[in-house]
VMD Tcl script that draws the C-alpha trace (Angstrom):
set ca {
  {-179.00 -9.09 134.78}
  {-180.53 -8.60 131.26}
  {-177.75 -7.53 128.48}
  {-179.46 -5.27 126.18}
  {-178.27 -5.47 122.56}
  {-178.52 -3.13 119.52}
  {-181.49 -3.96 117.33}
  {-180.78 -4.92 114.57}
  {-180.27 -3.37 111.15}
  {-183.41 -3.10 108.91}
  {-180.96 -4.82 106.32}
  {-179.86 -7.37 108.89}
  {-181.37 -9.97 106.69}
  {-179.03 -9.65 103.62}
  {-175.94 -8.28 105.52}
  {-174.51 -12.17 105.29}
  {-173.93 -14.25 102.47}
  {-171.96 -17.34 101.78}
  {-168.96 -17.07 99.47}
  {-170.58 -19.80 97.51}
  {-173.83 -17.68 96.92}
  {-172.28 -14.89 96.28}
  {-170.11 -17.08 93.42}
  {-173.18 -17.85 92.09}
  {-175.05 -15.08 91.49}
  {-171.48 -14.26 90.00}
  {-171.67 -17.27 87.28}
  {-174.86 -16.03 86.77}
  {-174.70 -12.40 86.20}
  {-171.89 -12.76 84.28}
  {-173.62 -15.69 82.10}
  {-177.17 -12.66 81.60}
  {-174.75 -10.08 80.64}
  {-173.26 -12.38 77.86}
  {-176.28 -12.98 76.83}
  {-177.16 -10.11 76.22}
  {-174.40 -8.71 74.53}
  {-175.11 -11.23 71.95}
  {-179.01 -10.54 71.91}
  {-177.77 -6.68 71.71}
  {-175.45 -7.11 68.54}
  {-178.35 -9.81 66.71}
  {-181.32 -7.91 67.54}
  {-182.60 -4.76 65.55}
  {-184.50 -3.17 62.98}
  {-182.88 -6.40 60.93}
  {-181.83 -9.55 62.73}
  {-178.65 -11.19 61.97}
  {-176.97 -14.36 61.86}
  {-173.85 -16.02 63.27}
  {-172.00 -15.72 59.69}
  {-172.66 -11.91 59.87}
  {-171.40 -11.55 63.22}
  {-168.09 -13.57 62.10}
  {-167.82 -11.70 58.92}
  {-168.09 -8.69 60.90}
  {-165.21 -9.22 63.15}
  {-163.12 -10.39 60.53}
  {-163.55 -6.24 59.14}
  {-166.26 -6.94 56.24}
  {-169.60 -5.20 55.58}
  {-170.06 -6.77 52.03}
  {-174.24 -6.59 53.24}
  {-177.20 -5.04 55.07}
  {-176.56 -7.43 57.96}
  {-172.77 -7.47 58.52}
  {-172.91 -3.53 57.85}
  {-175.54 -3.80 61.11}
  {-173.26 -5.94 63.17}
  {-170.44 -3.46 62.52}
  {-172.86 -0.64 64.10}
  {-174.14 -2.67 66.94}
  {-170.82 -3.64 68.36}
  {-169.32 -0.20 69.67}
  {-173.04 0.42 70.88}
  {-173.03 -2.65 72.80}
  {-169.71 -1.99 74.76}
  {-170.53 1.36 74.93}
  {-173.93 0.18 76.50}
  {-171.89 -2.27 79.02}
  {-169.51 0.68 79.62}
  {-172.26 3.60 80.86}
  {-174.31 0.69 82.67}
  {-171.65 -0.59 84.65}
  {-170.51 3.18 85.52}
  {-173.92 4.27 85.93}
  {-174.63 1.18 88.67}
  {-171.28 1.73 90.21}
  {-171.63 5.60 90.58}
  {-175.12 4.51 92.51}
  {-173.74 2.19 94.86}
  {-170.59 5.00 95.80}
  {-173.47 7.68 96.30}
  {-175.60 5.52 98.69}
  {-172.59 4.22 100.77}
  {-171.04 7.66 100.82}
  {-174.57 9.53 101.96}
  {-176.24 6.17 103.35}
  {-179.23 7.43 101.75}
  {-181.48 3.98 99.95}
  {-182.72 7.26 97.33}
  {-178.89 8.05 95.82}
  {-178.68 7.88 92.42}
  {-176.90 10.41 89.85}
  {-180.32 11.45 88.00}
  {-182.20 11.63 91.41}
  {-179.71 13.79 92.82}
  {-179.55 15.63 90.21}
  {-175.89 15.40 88.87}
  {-176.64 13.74 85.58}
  {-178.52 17.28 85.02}
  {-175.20 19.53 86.38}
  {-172.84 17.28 83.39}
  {-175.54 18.10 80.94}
  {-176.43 21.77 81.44}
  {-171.85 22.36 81.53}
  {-171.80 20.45 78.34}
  {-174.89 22.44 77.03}
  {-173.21 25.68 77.88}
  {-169.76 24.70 76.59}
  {-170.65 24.36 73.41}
  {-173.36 27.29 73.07}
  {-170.87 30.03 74.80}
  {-167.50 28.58 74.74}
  {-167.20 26.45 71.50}
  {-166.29 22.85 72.85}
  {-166.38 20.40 70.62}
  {-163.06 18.01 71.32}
  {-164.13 15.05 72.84}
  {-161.73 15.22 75.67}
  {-163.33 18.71 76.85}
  {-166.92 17.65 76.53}
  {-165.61 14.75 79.06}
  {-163.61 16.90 81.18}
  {-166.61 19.67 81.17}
  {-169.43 17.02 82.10}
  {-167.02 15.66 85.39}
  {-166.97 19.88 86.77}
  {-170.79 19.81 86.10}
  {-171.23 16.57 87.71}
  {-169.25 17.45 91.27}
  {-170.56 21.12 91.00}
  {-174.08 19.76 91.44}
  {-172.83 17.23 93.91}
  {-171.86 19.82 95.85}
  {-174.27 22.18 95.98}
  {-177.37 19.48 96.41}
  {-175.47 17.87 99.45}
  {-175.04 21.56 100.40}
  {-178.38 22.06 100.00}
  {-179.81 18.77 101.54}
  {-178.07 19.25 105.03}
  {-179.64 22.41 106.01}
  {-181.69 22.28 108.72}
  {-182.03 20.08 111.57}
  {-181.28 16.74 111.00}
  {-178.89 16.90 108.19}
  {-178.65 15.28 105.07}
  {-181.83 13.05 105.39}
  {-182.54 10.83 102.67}
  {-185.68 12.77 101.91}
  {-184.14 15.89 102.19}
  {-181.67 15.29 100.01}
  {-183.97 13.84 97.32}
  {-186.42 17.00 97.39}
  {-183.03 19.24 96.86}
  {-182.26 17.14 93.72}
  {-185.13 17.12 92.26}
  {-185.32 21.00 92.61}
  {-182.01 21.32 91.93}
  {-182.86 19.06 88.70}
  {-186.00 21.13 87.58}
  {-183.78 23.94 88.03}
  {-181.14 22.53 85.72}
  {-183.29 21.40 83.10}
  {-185.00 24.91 82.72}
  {-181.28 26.71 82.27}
  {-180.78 24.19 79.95}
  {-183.59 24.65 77.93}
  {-183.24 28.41 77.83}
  {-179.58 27.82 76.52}
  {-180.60 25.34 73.75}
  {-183.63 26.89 72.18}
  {-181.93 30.21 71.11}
  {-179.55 28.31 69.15}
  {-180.37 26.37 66.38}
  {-177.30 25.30 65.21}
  {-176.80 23.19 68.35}
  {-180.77 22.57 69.76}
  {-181.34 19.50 67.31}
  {-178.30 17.67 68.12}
  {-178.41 18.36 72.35}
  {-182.29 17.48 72.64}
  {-181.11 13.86 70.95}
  {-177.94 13.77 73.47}
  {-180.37 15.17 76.31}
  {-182.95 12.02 76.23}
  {-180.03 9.84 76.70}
  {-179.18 6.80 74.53}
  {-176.01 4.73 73.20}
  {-177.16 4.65 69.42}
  {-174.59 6.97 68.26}
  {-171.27 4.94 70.06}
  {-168.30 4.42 68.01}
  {-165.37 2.89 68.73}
  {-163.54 6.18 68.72}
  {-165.74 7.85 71.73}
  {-165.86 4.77 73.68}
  {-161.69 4.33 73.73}
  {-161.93 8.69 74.67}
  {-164.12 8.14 77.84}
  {-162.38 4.82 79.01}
  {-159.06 6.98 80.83}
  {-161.70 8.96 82.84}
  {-164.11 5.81 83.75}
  {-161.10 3.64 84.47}
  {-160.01 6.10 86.89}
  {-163.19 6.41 88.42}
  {-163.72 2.67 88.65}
  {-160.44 2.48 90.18}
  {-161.27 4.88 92.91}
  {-165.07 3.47 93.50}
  {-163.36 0.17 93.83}
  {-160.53 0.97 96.01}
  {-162.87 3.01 98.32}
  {-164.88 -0.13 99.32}
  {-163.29 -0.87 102.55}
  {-164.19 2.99 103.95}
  {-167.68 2.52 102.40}
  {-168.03 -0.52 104.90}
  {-166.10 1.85 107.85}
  {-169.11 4.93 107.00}
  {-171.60 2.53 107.11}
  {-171.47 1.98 110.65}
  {-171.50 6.02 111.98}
  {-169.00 8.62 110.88}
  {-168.25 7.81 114.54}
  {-167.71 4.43 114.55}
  {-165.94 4.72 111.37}
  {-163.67 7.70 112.98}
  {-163.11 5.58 116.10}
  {-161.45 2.56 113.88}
  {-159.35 4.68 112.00}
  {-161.04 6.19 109.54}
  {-160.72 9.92 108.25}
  {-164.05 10.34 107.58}
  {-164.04 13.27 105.74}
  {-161.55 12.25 103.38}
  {-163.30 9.01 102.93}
  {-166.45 10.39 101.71}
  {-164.32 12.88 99.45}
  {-162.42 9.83 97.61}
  {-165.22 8.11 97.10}
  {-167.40 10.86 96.07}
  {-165.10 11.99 93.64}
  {-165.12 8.04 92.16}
  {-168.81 8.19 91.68}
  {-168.97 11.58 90.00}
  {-165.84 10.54 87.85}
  {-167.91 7.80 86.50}
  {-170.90 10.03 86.60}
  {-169.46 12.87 84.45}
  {-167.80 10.91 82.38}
  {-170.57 8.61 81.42}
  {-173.28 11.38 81.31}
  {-170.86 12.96 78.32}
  {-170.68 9.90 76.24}
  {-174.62 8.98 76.20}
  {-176.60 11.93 78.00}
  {-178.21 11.92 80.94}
  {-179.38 8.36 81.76}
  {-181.04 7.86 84.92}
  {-182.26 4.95 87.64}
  {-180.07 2.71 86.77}
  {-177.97 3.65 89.81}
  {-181.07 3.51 92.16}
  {-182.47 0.18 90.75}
  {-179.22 -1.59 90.78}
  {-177.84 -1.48 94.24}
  {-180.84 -2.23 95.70}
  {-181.26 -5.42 93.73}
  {-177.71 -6.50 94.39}
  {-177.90 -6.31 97.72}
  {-180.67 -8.71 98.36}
  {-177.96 -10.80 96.17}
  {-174.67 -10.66 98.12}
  {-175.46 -8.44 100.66}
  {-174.33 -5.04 102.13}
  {-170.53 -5.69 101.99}
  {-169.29 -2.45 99.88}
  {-165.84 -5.12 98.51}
  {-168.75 -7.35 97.07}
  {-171.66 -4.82 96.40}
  {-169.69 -2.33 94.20}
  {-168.22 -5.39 91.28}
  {-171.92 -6.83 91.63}
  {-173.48 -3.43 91.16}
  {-171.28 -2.36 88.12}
  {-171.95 -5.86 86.11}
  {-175.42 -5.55 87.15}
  {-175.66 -2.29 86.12}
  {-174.33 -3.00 82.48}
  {-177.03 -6.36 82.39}
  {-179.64 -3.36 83.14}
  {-178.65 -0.56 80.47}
  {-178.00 -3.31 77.64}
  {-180.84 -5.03 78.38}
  {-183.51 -1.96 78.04}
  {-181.62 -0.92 75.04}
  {-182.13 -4.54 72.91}
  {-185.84 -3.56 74.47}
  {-186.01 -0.27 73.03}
  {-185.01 -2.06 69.73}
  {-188.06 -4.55 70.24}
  {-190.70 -2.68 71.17}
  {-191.14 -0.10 68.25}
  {-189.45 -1.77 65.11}
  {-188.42 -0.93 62.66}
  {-187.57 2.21 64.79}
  {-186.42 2.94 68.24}
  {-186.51 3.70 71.65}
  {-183.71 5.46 73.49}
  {-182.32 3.65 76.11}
  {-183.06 7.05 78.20}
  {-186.75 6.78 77.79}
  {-186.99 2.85 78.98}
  {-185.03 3.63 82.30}
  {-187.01 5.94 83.37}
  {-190.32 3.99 82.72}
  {-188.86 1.11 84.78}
  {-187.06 3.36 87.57}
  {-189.67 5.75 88.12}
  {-191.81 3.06 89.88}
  {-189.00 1.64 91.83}
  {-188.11 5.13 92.81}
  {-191.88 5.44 94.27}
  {-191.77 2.32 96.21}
  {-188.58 3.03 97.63}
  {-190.07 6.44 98.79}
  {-192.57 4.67 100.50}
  {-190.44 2.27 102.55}
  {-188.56 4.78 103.86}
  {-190.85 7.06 104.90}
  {-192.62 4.15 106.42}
  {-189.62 3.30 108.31}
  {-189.03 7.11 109.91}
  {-192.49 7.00 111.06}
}
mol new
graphics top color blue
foreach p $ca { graphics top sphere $p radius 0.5 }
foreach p [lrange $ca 0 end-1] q [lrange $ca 1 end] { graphics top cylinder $p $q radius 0.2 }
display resetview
């Protein structure tokens, strides 16, 4: 008698990896992203030396260069910081919908923290740090909600499709109440249309140590919620029949990934594709394991944002690009081609 067996999963090929790769691509994202933390705090409008970047440390900016240095080192943890959030935030989303299109700006939740911080401080006067924060994290799950809400009508449910048309409406949507909010008010437009294109030039130390509670709390969760990530993979009823409460699975871990979402989104605007590029590429790294994927994606993600901000720096001295701007022009292909696998793949 022939035994028939499952086919196999169209990510069969990366679900396994040695502990010994998966080590190594360790070493070696860890070994980029130093690099490019020192590339980030050398590189600008003026390049500096080693004696700057010491002096610097050691609290002086006697000159142009160690005055630069001083500047560039909040905005290169801040950039680590929101990349690593940003690519963890992506992973959570995709294991928590299993849809390959997640990501916080596809979805359209980047948009939700920026129109509540837009209307907090046109209507209700928020300025405090701490409430700008708090603010972005109920715009964030707000337009979770209602695009997951949106994106299971119908039969089929929340298709991967489905849910990227409704949050890229629900985006559109967000980005023209946002616009009618700003442009009456000209004591606030200038400053949100910089915060809206989304960029870390304006970190200090002071704003990065504000946001770290919130995104240490969301990393914490994201982190923790890698086991049921693994459990969902397999079929809410799979995943129900070893144990798992499905439901309050997906709610943990949702609420990790808009934690970091929110939070992030506050501090540098609405960034976006860094948590669709990133998971992907980490997964042809270490493979689908959720305990490996989510660390990989998080330093990967913070390689990614500090990396196209040192470009932005390059690319139109002596002035810049925000960091906003060169995501997009990289993720907007990526988004395309993933589009097109997966559409080939439901025909």
């Amino acid at each position: 008698m022939t035994t028939l067996r499952p086919a196999p999963a169209p990510d069969a090929a990366v679900v396994r990896r040695p502990g010994s790769v998966r080590f190594l691509w360790l070493l070696v994202v860890v070994g980029v992203l130093a690099l490019l933390m020192a590339a980030s705090v050398t590189i600008g409008s003026r390049d500096v030396d080693w004696s700057d970047i010491v002096a610097a440390v050691g609290g002086s900016s006697d000159n142009i260069g160690q005055a630069a240095v001083t500047k560039r080192i909040p905005r290169t943890l801040l950039a680590v910081v929101v990349g690593a959030s940003l690519g963890l935030s992506g992973a959570v989303m995709q294991g928590v919908t299993r849809n390959p299109l997640a990501d916080p700006g596809v979805l359209g939740i980047n948009m939700g923290a920026s129109l509540a911080v837009v209307a907090g401080l046109a209507w209700f006067g928020l300025f405090s740090s701490t409430s700008i924060i708090m603010t972005a994290i109920a715009g964030a799950a707000l337009a979770a909600v209602f695009v997951y809400a949106v994106g299971s009508l119908g039969r089929g449910g929340p298709t991967p499709l489905k849910l990227a048309l409704a949050g890229a409406a629900t985006s559109a949507a967000l980005v023209s109440f946002t616009t009618a909010i700003t442009l009456p008010r000209g004591d606030i437009a200038e400053s949100v249309q910089s915060w809206e294109i989304g960029g870390v030039g304006g970190a200090t130390f002071s704003s990065i140590g504000t946001v770290l509670p919130f995104l240490a709390v969301g990393f914490a969760v994201s982190l923790l919620s890698a086991r049921s990530l693994n459990s969902l993979a397999l079929g809410d009823e799979l995943a129900a029949g070893l144990g798992e409460r499905v439901a309050v699975a997906r709610g943990v871990a949702a609420l990790g990934s808009v934690l970091l979402c929110g939070a992030a989104t506050a501090v540098s605007g609405p960034i976006g594709f860094v948590g669709l590029i990133v998971p992907h590429l980490c997964r042809l790294l270490v493979g689908v394991d959720h305990r490996w994927l989510l660390p990989f994606s998080a330093l990967t993600g913070a390689c990614l944002l500090t990396a196209t901000d040192v470009l932005g720096r390059i690319v139109a001295r002596p002035a810049e690009i925000d960091v906003g701007i060169i995501t997009a022009l990289v993720g907007a292909p990526v988004f395309i081609a993933i589009v097109r696998r997966q559409k080939v793949r439901e025909l």
